[in-house]
Backbone as JSON, one array per atom type, in Angstrom:
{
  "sequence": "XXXXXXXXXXXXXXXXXXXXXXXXXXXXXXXXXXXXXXXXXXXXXXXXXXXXXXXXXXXXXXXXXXXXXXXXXXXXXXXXXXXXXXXXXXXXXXXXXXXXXXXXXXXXXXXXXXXXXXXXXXXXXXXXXXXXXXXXXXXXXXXXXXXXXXXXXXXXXXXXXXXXXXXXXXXXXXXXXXXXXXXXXXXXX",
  "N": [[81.86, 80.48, 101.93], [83.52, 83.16, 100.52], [84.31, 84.65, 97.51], [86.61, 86.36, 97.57], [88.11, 85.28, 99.62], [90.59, 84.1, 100.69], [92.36, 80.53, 100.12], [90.37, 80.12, 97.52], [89.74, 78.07, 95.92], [91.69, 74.65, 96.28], [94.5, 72.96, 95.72], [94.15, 70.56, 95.52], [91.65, 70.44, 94.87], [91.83, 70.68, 92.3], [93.22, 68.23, 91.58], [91.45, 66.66, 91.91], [90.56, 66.61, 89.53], [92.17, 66.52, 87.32], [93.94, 64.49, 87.01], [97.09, 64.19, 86.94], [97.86, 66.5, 87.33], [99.75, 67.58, 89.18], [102.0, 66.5, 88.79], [102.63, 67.54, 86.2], [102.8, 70.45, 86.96], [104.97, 69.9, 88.41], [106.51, 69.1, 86.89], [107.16, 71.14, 84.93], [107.51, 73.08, 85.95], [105.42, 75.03, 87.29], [103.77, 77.17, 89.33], [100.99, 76.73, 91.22], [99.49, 77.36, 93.26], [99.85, 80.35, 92.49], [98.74, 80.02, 90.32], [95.82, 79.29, 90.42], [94.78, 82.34, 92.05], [95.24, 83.43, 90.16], [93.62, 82.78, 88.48], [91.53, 83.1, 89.96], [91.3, 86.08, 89.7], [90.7, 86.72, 87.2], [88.28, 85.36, 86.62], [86.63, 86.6, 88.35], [86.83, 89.5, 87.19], [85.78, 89.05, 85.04], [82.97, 87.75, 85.79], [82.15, 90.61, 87.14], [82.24, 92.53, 84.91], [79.63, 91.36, 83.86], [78.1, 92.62, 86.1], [76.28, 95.03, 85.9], [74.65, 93.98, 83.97], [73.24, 92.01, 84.81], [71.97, 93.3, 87.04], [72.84, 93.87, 89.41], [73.69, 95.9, 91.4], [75.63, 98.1, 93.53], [77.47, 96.43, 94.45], [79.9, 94.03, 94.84], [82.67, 92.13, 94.26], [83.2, 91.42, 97.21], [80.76, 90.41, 97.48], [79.98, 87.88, 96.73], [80.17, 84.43, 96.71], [81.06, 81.69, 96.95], [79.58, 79.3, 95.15], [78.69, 75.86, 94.11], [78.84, 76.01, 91.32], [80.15, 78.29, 90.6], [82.16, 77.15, 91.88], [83.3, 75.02, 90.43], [83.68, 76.51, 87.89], [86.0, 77.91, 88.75], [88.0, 75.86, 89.05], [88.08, 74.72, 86.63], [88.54, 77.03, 85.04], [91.31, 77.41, 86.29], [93.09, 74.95, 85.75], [92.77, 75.25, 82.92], [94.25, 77.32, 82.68], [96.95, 76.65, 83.45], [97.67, 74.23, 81.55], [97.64, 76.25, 79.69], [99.87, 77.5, 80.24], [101.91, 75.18, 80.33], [101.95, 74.22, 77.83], [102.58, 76.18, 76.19], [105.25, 76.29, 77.12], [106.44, 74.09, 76.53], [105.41, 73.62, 74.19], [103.8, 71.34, 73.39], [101.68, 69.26, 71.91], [100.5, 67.4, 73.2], [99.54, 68.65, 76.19], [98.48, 71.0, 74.63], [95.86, 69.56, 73.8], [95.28, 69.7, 76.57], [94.71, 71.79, 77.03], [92.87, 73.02, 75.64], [90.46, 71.46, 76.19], [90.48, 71.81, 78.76], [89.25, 74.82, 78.45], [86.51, 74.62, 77.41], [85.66, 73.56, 78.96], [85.8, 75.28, 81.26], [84.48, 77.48, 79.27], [81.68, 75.96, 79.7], [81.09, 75.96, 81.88], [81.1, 78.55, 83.13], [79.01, 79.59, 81.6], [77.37, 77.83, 83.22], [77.05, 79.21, 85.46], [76.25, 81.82, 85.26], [73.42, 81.18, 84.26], [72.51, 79.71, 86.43], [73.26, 81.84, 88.48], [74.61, 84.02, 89.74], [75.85, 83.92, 93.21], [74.95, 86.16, 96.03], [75.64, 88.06, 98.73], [74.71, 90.02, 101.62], [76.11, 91.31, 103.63], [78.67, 90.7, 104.03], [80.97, 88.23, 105.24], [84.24, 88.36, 105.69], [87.8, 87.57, 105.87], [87.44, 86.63, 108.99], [87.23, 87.19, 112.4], [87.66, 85.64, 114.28], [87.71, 82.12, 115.28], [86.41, 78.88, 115.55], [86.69, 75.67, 117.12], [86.39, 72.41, 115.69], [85.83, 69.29, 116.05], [86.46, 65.63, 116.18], [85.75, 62.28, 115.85], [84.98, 60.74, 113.37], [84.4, 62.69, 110.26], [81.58, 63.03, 110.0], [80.97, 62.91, 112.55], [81.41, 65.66, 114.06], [81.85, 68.06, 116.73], [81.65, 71.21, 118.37], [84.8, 72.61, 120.22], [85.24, 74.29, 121.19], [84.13, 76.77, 124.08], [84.08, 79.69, 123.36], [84.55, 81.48, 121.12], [88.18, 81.99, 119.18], [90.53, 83.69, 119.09], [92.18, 85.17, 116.41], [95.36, 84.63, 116.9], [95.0, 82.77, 118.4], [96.24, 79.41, 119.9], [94.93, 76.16, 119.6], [94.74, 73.51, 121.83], [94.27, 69.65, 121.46], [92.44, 67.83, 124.09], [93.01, 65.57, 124.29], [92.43, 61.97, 124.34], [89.93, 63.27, 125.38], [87.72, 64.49, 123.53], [84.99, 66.61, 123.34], [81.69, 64.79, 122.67], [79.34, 65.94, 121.62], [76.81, 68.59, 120.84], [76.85, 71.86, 119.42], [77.01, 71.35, 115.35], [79.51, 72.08, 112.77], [78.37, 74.06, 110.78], [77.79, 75.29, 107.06], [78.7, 77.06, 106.04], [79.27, 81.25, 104.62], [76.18, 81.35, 103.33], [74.79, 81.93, 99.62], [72.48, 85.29, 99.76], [71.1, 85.54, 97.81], [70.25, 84.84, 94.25], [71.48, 85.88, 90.97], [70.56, 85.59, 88.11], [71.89, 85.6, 84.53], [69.46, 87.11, 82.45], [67.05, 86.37, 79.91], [67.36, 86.57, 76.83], [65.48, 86.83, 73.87], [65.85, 87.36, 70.71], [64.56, 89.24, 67.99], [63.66, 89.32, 64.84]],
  "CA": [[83.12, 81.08, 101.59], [83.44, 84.34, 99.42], [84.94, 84.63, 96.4], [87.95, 87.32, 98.19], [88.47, 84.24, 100.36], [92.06, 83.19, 100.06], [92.48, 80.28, 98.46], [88.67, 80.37, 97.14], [89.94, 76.49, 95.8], [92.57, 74.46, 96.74], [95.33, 72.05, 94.93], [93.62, 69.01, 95.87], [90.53, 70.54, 94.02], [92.6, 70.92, 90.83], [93.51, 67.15, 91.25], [90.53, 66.04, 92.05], [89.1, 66.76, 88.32], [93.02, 66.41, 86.66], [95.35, 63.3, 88.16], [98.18, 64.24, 86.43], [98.32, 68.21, 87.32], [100.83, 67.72, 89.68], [103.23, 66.24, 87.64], [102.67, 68.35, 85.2], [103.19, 71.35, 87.4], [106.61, 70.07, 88.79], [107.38, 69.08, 85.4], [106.91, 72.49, 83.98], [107.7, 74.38, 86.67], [104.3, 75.87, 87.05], [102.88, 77.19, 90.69], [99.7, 76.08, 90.98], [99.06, 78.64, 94.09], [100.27, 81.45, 91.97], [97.72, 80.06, 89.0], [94.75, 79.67, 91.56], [95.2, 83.32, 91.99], [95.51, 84.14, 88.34], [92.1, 82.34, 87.93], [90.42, 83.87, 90.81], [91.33, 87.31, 89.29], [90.63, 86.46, 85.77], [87.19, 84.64, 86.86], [86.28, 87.57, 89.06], [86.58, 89.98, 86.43], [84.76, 88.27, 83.88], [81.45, 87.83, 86.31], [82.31, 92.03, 87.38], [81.95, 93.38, 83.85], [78.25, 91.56, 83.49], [76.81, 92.7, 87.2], [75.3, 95.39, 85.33], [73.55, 93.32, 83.01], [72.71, 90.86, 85.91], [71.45, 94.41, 87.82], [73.59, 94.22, 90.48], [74.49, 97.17, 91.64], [76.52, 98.17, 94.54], [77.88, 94.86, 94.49], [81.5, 94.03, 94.58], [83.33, 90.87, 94.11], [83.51, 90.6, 98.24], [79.89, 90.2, 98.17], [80.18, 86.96, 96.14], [80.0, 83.52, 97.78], [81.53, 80.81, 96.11], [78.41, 78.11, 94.7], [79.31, 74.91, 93.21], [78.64, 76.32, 89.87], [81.89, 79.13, 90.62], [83.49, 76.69, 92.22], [83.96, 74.48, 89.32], [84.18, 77.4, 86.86], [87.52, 78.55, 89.44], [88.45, 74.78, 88.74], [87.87, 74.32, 84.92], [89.8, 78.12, 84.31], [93.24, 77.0, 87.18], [93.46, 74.18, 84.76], [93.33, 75.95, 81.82], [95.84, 78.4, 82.95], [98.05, 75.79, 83.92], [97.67, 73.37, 80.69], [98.2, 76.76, 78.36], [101.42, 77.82, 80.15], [102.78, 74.03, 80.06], [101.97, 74.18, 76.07], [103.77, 77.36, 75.6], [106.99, 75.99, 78.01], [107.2, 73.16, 75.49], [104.99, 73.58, 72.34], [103.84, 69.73, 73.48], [100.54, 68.94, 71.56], [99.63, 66.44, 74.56], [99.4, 69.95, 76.7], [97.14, 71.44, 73.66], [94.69, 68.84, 73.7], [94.41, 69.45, 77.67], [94.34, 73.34, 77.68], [91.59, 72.74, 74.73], [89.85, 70.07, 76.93], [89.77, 72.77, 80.04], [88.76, 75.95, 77.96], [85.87, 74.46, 76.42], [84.8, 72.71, 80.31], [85.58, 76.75, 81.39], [83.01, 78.36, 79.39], [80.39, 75.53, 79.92], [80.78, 76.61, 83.61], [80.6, 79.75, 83.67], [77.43, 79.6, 81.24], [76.36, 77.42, 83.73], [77.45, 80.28, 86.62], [75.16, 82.67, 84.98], [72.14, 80.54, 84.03], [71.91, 79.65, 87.46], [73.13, 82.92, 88.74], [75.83, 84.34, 90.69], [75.26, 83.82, 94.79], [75.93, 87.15, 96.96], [75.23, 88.1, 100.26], [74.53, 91.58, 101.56], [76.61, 91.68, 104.74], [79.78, 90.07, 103.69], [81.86, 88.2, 106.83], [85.43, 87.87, 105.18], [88.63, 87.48, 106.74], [86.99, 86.39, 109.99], [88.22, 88.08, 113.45], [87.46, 84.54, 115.25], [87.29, 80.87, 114.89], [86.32, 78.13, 116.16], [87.2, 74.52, 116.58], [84.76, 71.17, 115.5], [86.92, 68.1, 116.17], [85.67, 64.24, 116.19], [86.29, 61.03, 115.74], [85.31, 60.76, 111.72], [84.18, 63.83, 109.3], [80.49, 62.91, 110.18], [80.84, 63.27, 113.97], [82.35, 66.81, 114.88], [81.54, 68.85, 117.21], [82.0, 72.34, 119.13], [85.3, 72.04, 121.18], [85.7, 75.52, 122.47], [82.96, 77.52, 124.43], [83.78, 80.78, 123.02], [85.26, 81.61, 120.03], [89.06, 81.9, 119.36], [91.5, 85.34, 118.09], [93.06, 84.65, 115.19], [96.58, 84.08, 116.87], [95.03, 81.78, 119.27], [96.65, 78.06, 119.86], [94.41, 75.59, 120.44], [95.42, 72.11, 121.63], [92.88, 68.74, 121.67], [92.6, 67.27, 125.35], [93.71, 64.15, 124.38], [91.05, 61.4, 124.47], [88.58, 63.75, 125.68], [86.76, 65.57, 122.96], [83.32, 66.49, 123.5], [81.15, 64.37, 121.69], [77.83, 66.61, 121.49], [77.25, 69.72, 120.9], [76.72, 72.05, 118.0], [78.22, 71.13, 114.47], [79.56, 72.99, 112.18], [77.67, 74.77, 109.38], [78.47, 75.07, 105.57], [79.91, 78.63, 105.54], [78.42, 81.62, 104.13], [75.34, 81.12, 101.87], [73.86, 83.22, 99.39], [71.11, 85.23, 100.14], [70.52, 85.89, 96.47], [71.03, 84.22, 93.29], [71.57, 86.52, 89.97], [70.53, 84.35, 86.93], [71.67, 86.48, 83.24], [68.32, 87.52, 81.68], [67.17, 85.16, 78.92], [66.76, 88.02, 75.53], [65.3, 86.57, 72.02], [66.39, 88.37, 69.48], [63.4, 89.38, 67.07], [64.32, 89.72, 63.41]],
  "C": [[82.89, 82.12, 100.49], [84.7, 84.0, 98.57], [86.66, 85.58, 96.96], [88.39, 86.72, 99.04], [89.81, 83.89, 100.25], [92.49, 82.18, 100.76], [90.61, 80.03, 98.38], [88.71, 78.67, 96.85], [91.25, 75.84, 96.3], [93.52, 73.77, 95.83], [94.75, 71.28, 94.59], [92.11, 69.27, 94.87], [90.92, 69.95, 92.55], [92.9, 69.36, 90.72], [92.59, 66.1, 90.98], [89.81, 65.57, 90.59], [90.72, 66.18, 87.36], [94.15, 65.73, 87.7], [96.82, 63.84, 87.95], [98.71, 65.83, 86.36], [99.6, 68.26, 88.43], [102.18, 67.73, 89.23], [103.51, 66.61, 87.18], [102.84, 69.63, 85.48], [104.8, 70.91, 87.64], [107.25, 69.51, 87.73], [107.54, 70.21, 85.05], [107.13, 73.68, 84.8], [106.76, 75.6, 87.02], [104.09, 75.62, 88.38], [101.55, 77.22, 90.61], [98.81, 76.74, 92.3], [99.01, 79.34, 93.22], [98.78, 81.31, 90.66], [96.13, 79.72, 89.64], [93.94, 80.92, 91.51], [94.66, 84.05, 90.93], [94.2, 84.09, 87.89], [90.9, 83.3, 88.64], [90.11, 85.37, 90.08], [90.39, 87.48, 88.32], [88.83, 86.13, 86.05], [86.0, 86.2, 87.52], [85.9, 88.9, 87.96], [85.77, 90.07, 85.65], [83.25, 88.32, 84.54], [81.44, 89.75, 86.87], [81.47, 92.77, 86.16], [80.36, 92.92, 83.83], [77.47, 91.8, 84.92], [75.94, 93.43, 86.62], [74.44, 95.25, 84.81], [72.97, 92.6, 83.77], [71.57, 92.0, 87.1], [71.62, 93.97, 89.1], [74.38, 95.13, 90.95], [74.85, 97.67, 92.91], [76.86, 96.65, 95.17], [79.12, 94.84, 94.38], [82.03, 92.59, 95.03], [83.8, 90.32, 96.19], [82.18, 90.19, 98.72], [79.29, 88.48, 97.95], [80.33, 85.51, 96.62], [80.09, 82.26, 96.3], [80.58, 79.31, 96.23], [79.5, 77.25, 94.22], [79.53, 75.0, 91.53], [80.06, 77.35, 89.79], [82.52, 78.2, 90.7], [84.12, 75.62, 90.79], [84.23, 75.48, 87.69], [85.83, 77.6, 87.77], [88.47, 77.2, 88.72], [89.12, 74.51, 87.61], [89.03, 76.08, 84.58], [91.29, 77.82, 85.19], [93.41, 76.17, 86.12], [93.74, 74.59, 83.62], [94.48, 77.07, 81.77], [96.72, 77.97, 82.74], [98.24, 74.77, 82.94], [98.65, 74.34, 79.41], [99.49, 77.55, 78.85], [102.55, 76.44, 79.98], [102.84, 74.26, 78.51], [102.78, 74.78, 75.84], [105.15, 77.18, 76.17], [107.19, 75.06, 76.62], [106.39, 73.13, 74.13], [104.36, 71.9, 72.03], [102.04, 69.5, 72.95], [99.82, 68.11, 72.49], [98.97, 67.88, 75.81], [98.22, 70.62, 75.54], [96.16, 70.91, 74.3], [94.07, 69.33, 75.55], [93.75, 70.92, 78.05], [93.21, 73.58, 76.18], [90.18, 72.57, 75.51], [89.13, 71.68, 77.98], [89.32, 74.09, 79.35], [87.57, 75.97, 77.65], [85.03, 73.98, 78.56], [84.56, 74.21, 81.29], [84.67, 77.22, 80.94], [82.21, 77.33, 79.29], [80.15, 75.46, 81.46], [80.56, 78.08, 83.89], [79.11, 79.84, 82.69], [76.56, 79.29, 82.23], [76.01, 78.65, 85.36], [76.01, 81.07, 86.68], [73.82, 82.15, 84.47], [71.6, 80.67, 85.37], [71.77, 80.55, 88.65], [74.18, 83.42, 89.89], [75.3, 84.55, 91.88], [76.16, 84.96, 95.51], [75.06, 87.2, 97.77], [75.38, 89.8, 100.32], [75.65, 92.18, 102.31], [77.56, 90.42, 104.34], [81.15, 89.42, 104.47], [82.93, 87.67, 105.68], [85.92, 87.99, 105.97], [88.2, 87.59, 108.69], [87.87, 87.17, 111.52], [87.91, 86.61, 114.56], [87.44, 83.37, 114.82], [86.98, 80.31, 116.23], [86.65, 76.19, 115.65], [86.31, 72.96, 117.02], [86.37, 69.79, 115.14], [85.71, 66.85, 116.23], [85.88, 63.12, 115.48], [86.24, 60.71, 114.1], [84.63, 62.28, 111.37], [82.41, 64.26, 110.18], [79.88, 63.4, 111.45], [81.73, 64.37, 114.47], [81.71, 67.61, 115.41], [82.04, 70.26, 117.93], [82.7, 72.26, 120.12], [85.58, 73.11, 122.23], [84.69, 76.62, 122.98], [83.09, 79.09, 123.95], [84.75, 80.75, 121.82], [86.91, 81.85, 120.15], [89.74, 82.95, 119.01], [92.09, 84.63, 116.93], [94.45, 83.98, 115.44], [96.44, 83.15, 118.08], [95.46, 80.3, 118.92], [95.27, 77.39, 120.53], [94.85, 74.02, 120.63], [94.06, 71.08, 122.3], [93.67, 68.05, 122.5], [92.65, 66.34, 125.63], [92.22, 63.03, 123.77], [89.46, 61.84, 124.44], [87.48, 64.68, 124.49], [85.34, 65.69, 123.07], [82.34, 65.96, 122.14], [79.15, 64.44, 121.34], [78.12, 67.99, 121.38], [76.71, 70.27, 118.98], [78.27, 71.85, 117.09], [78.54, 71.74, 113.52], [78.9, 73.32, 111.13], [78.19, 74.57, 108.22], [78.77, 76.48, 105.25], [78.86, 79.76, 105.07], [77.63, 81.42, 103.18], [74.2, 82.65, 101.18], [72.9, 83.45, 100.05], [70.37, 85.91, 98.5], [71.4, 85.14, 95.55], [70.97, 85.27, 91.57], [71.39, 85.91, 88.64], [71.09, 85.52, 85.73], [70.18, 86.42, 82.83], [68.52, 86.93, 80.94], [66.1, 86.63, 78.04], [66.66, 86.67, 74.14], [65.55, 87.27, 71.39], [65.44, 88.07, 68.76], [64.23, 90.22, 65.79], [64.03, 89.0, 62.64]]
}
């Protein structure tokens, strides 16, 4: 998945790491799409300004491929978005402590982003012009249900009982074909 992916993370991510973000969204009246979004931007930016220094050049945020190291930086800054607009709705020191908590778990992800190095690809498949569909009995067992690929506004419906249970399975999405680490400078003095 690329970083220009929309959604690059999901809700369920955001809960996964914070139980109580839901709540705390429909307490506070906070969209949690909309702050997703906000992060992706914000996140995106932030790794933009150092490609240069990373010497990446003709590079652009769709060439970008969302690692586990982004993905929990996207994670660690939605949260913080979403902790420091609850604070500022109510001024609630329990809200502090969490948009503290995620700012501080933010930049020890993206440090870790750029240590290990931002993942892009050369030839960049976004917004796909096809799918396809991997069905099966649990997560473990899915396979290839339609012999050719699908249009975007295609329906597809599963043949009941019958799903084919062989076949190819699905992949893990785009992967880098490069990783960008920051340059490691001593300072002599």
């Amino acid at each position: 998945m690329l970083l220009t992916d929309t959604p690059a993370i999901e809700i369920e991510d955001l809960a996964d790491h914070e139980t109580s973000i839901l709540d705390t969204a429909s307490t506070e009246g906070i969209n949690l799409t909309v702050k997703i979004g906000l992060a992706r931007d914000e996140v995106g930016l932030q790794m933009q300004s150092r490609f240069p220094q990373l010497g990446l050049v003709n590079i652009g945020l769709m060439n970008v491929v969302i690692t586990p190291a982004l993905r929990l930086w996207l994670i660690f800054h939605t949260l913080e978005i979403v902790f420091r607009d609850a604070y500022h709705n109510q001024l609630n020191d329990r809200y502090k402590a969490k948009w503290d908590e995620y700012k501080d778990l933010s930049t020890f992800a993206s440090g870790l982003l750029f240590q290990i190095g931002i993942g892009t690809v050369v030839d960049p498949i976004s917004n796909a012009a096809s799918w396809n569909v991997y069905a099966g009995a649990t997560p473990d067992n899915l396979f290839l249900q339609n012999p050719a690929p699908l249009s975007p506004s295609a329906s597809w419906t599963a043949p009941g009982p019958a799903l084919l249970t062989s076949g190819p399975q699905p992949g893990t999405g785009q992967q880098p074909v490069f990783l960008s680490p920051a340059p490691r400078i001593l300072l002599r003095g």
